[in-house]
N, C-alpha and C positions, 0 to 999 in steps of 0.2 A: 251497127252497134259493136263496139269492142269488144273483147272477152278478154279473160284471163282465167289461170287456175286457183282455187281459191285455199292455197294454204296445201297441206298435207291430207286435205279430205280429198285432192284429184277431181273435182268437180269442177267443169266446166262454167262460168257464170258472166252473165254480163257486167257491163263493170259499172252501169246504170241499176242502181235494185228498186222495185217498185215501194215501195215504204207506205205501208197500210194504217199508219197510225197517225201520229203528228196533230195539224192546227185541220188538218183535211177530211182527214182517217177516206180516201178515196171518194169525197164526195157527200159522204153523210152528212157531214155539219153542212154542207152547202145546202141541202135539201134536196137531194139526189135518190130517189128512188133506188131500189137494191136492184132492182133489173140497169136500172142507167150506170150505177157506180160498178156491175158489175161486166156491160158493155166499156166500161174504161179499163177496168184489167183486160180488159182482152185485147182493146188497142193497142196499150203498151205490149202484149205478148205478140202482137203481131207486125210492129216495128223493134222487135229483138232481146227485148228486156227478159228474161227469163228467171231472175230471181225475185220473189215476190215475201216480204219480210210481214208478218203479223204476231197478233198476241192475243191471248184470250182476253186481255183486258180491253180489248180494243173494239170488239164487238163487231169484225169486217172477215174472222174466218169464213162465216157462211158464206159471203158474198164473193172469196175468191175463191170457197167452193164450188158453188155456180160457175163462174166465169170460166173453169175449168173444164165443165162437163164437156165431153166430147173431143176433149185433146190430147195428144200424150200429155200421159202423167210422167214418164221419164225424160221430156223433154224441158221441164219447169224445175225448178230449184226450191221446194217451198222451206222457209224459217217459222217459225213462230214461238212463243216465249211461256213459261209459267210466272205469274207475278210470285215475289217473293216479299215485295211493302206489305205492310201493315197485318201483316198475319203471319202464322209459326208453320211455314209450309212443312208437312210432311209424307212420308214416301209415298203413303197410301191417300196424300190430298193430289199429290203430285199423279200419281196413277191414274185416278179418274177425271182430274185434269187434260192428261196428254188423249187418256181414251173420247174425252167430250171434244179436244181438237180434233183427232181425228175424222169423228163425226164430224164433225162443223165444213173441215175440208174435203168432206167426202174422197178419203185417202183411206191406203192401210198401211201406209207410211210417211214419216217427215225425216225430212232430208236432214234439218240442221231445228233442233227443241233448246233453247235456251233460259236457263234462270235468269226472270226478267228485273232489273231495276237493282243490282243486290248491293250493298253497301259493305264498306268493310267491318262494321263491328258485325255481321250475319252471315259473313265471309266462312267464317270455322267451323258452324254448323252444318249451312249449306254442304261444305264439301263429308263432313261428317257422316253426317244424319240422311243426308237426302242424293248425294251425288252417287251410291250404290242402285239406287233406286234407278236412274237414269242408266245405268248400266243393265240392269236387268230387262231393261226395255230395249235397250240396244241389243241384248241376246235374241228377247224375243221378236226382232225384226221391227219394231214399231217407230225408232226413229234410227237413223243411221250415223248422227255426228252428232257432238254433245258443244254448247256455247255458253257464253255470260253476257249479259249486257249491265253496264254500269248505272249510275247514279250522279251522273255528269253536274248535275244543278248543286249537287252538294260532295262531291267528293273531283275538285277541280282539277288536280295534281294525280288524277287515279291510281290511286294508293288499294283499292282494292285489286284494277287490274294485275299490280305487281306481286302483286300478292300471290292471283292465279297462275301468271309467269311461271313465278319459283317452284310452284306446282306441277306445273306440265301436263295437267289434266284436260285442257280444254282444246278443243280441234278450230272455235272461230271464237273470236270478243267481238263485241261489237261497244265502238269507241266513239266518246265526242271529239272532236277535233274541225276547225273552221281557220278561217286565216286572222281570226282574232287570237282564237287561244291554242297555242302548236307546241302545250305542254309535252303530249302524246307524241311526238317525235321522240325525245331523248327519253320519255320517264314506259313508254308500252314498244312502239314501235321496231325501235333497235331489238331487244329481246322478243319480239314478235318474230321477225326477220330470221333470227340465228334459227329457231325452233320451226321454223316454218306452219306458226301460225295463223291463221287466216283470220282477217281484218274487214268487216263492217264497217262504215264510217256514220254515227250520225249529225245530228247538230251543222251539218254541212252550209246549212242555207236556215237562219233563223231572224229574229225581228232586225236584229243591229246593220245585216249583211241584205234585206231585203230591197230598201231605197237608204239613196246618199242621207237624204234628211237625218232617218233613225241613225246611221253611221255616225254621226258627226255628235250624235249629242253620247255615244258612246265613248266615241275615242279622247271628248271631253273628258268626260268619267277618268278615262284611264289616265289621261294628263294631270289631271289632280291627286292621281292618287299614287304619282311617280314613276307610273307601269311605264309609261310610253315620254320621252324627249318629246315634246313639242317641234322641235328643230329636225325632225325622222318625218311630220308631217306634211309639211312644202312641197304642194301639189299633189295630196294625197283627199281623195281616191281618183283625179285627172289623169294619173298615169296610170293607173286600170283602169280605169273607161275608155282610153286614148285604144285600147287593147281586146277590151270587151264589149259588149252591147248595154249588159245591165252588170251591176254589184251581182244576182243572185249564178247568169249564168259565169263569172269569175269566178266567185266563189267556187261552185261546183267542180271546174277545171284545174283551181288549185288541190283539191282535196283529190279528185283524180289522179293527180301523178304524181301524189307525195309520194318516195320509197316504201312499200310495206303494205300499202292501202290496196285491197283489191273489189271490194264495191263500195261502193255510195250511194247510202240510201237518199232517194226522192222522192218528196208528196207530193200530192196531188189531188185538185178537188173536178176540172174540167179537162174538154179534152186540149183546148187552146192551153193552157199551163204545160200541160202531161205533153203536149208537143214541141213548146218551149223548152220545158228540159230534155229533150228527146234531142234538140239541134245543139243545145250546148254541149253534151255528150259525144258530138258526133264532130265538137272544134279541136283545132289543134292545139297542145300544150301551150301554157304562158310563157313567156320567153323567159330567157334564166334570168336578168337582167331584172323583169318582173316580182320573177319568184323569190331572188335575193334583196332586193329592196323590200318586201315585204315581210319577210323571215325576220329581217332587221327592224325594223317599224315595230316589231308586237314581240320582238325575242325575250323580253321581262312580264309579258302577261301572263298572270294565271289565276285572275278574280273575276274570270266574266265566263261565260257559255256564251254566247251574243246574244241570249234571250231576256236577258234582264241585266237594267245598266248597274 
């Protein structure tokens, strides 16, 4: 498994992150037992993956608390999130919030605690009202690096990430970006880059990027709607398949070696999946030839996440 340092936090990570949330959340939705889903964190820690991404919303901290017992705790990465939807987060919800992760993770610390989902009209609050908070916790040892994760389905152009940019508060974002939509290059990434902030990737692999089928009736979509030339299409997606195995492990390997990015997160419900992304992680870069034809193909999109056409 590759590694990298992840930004100005100095932390060592794989450049595979195990992604506890998603269509998977590690197996739960599959019907996966918490002893089985938590025998799958531990596969993955044991083929190199060492960043492990969750959220109190997600209902999978216990289970990568478990999966943990018995191993270094400093040899793992852990993330997890406070939701900030649909409620007026404040410092003292957020307090016992972070204290209930802890519990959950059977830790007495988190590496990287993120406001999860935030949007930019909650953007000025947040950093207001609640982002002290996070800092007080930081003093008192309980998490070590502060983050954001955005609201990709509706904020396409992440207009809130720039926001936190021009701020300089935040040590990792965690960003949508796929070979659909590579707004996130010019509008986070570059100013990521200068500040040496550390970059999450998710949305890497979603419904449109899954099989050619779902692709095709996307990039329809985007044909109609002027995003994409028609005439950029011709032989597309045959010359990444000519190149890859499947659409999801391309994908993956695109977002892998974009400038800037230094993990990507993966779901996962079994271990045959978790192992498939585990060999695409482990392929070599798209050739540039690849990488440029396809930059070119979607360089006017910014109306889709690949999740919905």
């Amino acid at each position: 498994m590759q590694t990298t340092i992840l930004g100005r936090t100095n932390l060592t990570v794989s450049r595979m992150g195990l992604g506890a949330g998603g269509h998977s959340r590690i197996g739960r939705k599959a019907g996966l037992t918490d002893a089985q889903s938590a025998d799958l964190v531990r596969r993955a820690l044991d083929h190199g993956v060492n960043f492990i991404d969750t959220a109190e919303g997600y209902g999978t901290e216990s289970i990568i608390g478990q999966a943990l017992q018995g191993r270094d705790r400093s040899s793992v990465v852990l993330s997890t999130k406070k939701s900030t939807r649909n409620e007026q987060v404040t410092p003292c919800a957020l307090q016992t919030s972070l204290d209930q992760s802890l519990k959950h993770l059977g830790t007495d610390y988190i590496d990287l605690y993120n406001l999860h989902g935030v949007v930019p009209q909650d953007y000025a609050y947040l950093v207001n009202d609640v982002y002290p908070a996070l800092q007080k916790a930081q003093q008192q040892g309980k998490i070590r690096f502060v983050g954001l994760s955005e609201m990709f389905n509706e904020d396409f152009e992440h207009t809130m990430l720039q926001q936190a940019l021009a701020d300089d508060l935040w040590d990792v974002l965690m960003v949508g970006f796929n070979l659909l939509n590579q707004t996130a290059r010019a509008n986070v990434f570059a100013q990521a880059i200068a500040q040496n902030v550390g970059i999450q990737i998710m949305f890497a692999v979603r419904k449109a990027l899954s099989h050619p089928d779902n692709l095709r009736a996307f990039t329809d979509a985007l044909v109609e709607k002027g995003q994409i030339d028609p005439a950029d299409l011709d032989a597309f997606p045959d010359f990444l398949l000519a190149e890859a195995p499947s659409l999801p492990d391309a994908a993956y390997r695109f977002c892998r070696d974009e400038p800037g990015v230094h993990v990507v997160l993966s779901g996962t419900g079994n271990a045959a999946h978790l192992d498939a992304n585990l060999t695409s992680f482990s392929r070599p870069p798209l050739t540039q030839e690849t990488l440029d034809r396809l930059i070119h193909i979607f360089r006017h999109v910014n109306s889709t996440t690949g999740q919905a056409v």
